[in-house]
C-alpha positions in Angstrom: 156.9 155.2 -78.1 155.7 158.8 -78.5 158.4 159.4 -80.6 158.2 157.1 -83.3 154.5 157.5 -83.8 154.8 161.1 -84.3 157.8 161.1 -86.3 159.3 157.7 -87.5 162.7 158.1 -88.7 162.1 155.7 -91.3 159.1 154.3 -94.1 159.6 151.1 -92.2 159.4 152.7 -88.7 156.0 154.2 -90.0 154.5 150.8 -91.2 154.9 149.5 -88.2 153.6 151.7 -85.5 150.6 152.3 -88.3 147.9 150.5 -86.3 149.4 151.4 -83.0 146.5 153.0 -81.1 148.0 156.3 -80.7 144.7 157.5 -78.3 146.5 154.7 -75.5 149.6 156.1 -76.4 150.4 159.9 -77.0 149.6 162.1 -73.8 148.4 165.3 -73.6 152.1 166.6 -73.6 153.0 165.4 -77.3 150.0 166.8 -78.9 150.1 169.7 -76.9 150.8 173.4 -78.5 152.6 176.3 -76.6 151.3 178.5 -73.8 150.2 181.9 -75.5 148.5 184.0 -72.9 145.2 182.3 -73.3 143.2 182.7 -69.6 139.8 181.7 -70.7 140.6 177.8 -70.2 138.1 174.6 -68.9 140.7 173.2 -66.5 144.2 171.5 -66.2 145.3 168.2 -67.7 148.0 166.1 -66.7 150.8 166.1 -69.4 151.5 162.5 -68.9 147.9 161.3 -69.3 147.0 159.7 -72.5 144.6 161.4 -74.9 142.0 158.5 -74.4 141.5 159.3 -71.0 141.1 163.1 -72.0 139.3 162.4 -74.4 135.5 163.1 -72.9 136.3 166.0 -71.3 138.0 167.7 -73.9 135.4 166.8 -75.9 132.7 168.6 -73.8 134.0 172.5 -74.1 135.3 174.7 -76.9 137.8 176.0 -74.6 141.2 174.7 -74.0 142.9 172.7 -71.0 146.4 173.6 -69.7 148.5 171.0 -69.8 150.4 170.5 -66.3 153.5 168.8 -65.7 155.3 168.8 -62.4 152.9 171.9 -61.2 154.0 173.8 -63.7 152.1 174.5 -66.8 153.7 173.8 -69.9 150.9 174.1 -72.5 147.7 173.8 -73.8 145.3 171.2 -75.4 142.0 171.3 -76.8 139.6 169.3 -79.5 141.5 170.2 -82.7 144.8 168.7 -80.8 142.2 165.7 -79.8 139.9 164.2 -82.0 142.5 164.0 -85.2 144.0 160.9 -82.6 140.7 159.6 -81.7 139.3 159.4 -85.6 142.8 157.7 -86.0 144.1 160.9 -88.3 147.7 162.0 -87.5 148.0 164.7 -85.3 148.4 168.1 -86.8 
């Protein structure tokens, strides 16, 4: 489902996932951007879990979250990956 809200191989594709909530749907893995060295972070996030229910944390701290999958960390997240999905923008 990820996939065809962030890029929808077709118009139609794209008018119909257009009111999908994306918040419920894309996890902190699809909006996530790669690792880059950064060590001043707020915490770890689960790649899997859904932006809505990272939502209030993220939004608390100007610092970004690693995203973790598997114990590893893969990437990062933070409120300019966020709140585009919460206000119902597309992500960057």
């Amino acid at each position: 489902p990820e996939e065809l809200l962030l890029r929808p191989a077709t118009a139609y594709v794209a008018e119909f996932t257009a009111e999908a909530p994306r918040a419920k749907i894309l996890t902190a893995k699809s909006v996530m951007w790669p690792l880059d060295g950064t060590n001043d972070i707020a915490g770890e996030i689960q790649a899997r879990d859904s932006v809505q229910a990272v939502a209030a944390r993220i939004e608390h701290t100007c610092k970004p979250f690693v995203v973790v999958e598997n114990g590893q960390r893969i990437g990062l997240i933070d409120r300019d990956a966020v709140m585009p999905i919460l206000l119902g923008q597309d992500p960057a």
